[in-house]
Each structure stands twice: as C-alpha cells, then as structure tokens.
C-alpha positions in Angstrom: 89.8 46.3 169.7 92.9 47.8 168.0 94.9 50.7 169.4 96.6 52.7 166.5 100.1 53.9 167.5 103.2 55.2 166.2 106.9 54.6 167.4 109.4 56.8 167.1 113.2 55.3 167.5 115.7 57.1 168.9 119.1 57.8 167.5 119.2 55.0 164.5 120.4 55.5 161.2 122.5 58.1 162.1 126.1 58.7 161.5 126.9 55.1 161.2 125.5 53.7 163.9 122.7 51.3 165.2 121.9 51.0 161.6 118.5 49.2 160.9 116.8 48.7 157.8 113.3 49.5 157.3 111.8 45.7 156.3 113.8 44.4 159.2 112.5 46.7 161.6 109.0 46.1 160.5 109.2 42.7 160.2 110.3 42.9 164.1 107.3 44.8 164.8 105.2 41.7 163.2 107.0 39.5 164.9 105.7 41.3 167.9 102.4 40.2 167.1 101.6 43.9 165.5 99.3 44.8 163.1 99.5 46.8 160.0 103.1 47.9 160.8 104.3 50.5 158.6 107.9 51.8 158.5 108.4 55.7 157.2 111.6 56.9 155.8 114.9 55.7 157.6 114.8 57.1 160.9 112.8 54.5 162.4 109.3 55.3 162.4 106.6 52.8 162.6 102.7 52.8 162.2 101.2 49.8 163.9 97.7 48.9 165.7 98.0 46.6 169.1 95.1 46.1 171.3 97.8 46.9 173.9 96.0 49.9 176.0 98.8 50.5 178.1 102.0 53.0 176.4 104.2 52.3 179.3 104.0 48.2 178.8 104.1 48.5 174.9 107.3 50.9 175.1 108.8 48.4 177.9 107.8 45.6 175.5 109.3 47.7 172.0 112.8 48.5 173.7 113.0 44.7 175.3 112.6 43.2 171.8 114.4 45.5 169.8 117.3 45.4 171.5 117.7 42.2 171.6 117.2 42.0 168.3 119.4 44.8 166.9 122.3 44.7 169.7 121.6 48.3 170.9 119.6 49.8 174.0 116.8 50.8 171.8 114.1 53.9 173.3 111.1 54.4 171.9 108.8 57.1 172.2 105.2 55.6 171.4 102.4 57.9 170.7 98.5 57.3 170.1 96.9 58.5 167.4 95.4 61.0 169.1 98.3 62.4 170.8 100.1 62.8 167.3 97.2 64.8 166.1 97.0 67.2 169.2 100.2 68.0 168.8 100.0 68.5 165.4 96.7 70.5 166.5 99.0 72.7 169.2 101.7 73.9 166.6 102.2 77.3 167.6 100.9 79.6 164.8 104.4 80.9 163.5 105.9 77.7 163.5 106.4 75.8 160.3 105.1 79.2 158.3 108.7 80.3 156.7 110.1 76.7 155.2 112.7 78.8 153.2 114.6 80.7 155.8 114.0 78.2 159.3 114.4 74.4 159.8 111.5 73.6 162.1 112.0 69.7 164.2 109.8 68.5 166.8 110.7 67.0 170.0 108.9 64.3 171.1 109.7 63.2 175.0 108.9 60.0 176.2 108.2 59.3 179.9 109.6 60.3 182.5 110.7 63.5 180.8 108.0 66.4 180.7 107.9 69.7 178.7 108.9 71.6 181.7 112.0 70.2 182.3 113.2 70.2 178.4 112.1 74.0 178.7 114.5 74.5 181.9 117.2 73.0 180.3 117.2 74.6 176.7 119.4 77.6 175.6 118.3 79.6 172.9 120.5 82.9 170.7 118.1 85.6 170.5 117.2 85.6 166.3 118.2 82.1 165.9 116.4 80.2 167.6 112.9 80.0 168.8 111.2 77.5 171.2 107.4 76.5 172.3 106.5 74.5 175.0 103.6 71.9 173.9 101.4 69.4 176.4 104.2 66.5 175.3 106.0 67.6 172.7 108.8 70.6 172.0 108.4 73.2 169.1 112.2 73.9 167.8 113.0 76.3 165.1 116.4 77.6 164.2 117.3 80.3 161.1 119.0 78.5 158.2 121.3 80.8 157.3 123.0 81.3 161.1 122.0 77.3 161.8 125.9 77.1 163.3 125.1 79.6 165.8 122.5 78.2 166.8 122.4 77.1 171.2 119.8 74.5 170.1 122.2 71.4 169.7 123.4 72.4 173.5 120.3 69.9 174.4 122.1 66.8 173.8 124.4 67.7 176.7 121.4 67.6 179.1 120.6 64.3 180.8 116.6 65.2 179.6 118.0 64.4 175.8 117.7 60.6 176.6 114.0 60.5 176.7 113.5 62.6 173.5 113.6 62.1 169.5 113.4 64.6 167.3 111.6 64.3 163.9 111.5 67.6 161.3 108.1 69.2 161.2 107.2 67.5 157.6 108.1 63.9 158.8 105.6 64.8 161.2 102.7 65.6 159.2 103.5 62.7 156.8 102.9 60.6 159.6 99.9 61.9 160.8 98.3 62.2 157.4 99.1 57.9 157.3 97.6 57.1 160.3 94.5 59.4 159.6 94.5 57.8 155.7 94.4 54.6 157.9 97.7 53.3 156.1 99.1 50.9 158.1 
C-alpha cells in the first residue's frame, strides 16, 4: 500500500543558491522509485506516494539522493498526509484571518527539533510579531507594515533553524488542498 507524503526542501531557490528546477527535482523523486510526484511552485515542494512507512528512512533516503544529485547537503522535512492536515486543522483561530495587514509563514521542523525548543529560542516585538506553538509545526505572523522591526528573522541565528522550513500560510493550504484532491 501507498503512503502519501509531502517534502518540503530546505533553503533552495533562494537568493541564488542551490538552485533546482522543478522537472528536475521531480524527475529525481521518480528516479527514486516515487509515485505520482508532484512539484509546487519553486521552493521545492513535492507530492509523492511511497509504500515507505518509516519518515526517518525516507528523509535519510531524500537527503542521500538529492544531494548527490544537486551538489548540496539537502534537508528535507517529510510530512504524511495526515500530519499536513492536523496542522492545518491546529491553526490558531487568529492566524491567517487579516491577509492585508500580516504575512503569516509556517514553520515546519523536522526531527530532532521539537516545538518546544523553536518556542525557547524565538524573540518576538510586542505588536509585530506573534507566535503559536503547534504539535510539529510553528505559527509565525509578523505586521506588514513594521515587517523590518520585526525579531522574527533572529531564528536563523539559532542552531534549531537547521531542522526547520518555512512555507507562507497559502502555499500551505495549496498543498493540502492537492493531496486531499489526490493530485499527485
């Protein structure tokens, strides 16, 4: 039986480097023996279905081929189907409600960082920012119009930013609605 999961590259097609294009990264997901692989926009997510029930051997397997294939130390965080929709289940009630005046991003973690330890290490400015602790995923808003004040960029000086990726709130539904239209 076929496992539907999605992968979420980190830190590709951005500002120049570990640049990938869409049909070769999807044709390197068939060449893993992948089914229905399905790229989304240029910032390296893929749909697929393996029979592969274990996440921690198909993220081992993922980063192993891709970097070898693209030259880079590529992470991955791989999420089930289900685990995309519970944390699209779990957004906090405010979030994603004023499009207009806040950007809204998710931060998905991949093992061995947990929630917890993202939440010790953030630094938010009162008014600017807000942030919401999911099961395995972080809630980030900032205000548009005081984005350069914001203390949520500070994350990427935190060894915890390794094992995250960050994908804006309508990516995110996107690719939940094509894995629950079954479009892979």
């Amino acid at each position: 039986m076929s496992n539907k999961y999605l992968a979420l590259l980190r830190g590709i097609n951005v500002g120049g480097n570990n640049i990938i294009k869409m049909d070769a990264l999807k044709t390197a997901f068939e060449e893993m023996r992948f089914a229905g692989v399905k790229t989304y926009i240029q910032s390296g997510n893929v749909i697929f279905s393996a029979a592969e029930n274990d996440k921690a051997k198909l993220t081992a397997k993922i980063e192993k081929q891709l970097s070898k294939k693209f030259g880079f130390e590529a992470r991955v965080a791989v999420l089930t189907f289900d685990e995309l929709r519970t944390a699209a289940a779990e957004i906090p009630p405010e979030f994603g409600q004023e499009p207009k005046e806040y950007r809204y991003d998710m931060w998905f973690l991949k093992e061995p960082a947990k929630p917890d330890d993202v939440m010790r290490c953030v630094k938010i400015r009162e008014g600017v920012d807000r942030v919401y602790k999911g099961k395995k995923v972080i809630y980030a808003s900032r205000l548009n119009s005081m984005a350069g004040k914001s203390y949520l960029t500070k994350i990427i000086q935190e060894p915890v930013y390794q094992y995250m990726t960050i994908r804006g709130l309508n990516t995110t539904q996107k690719l939940l609605e094509l894995m629950s239209r079954g479009e892979t």
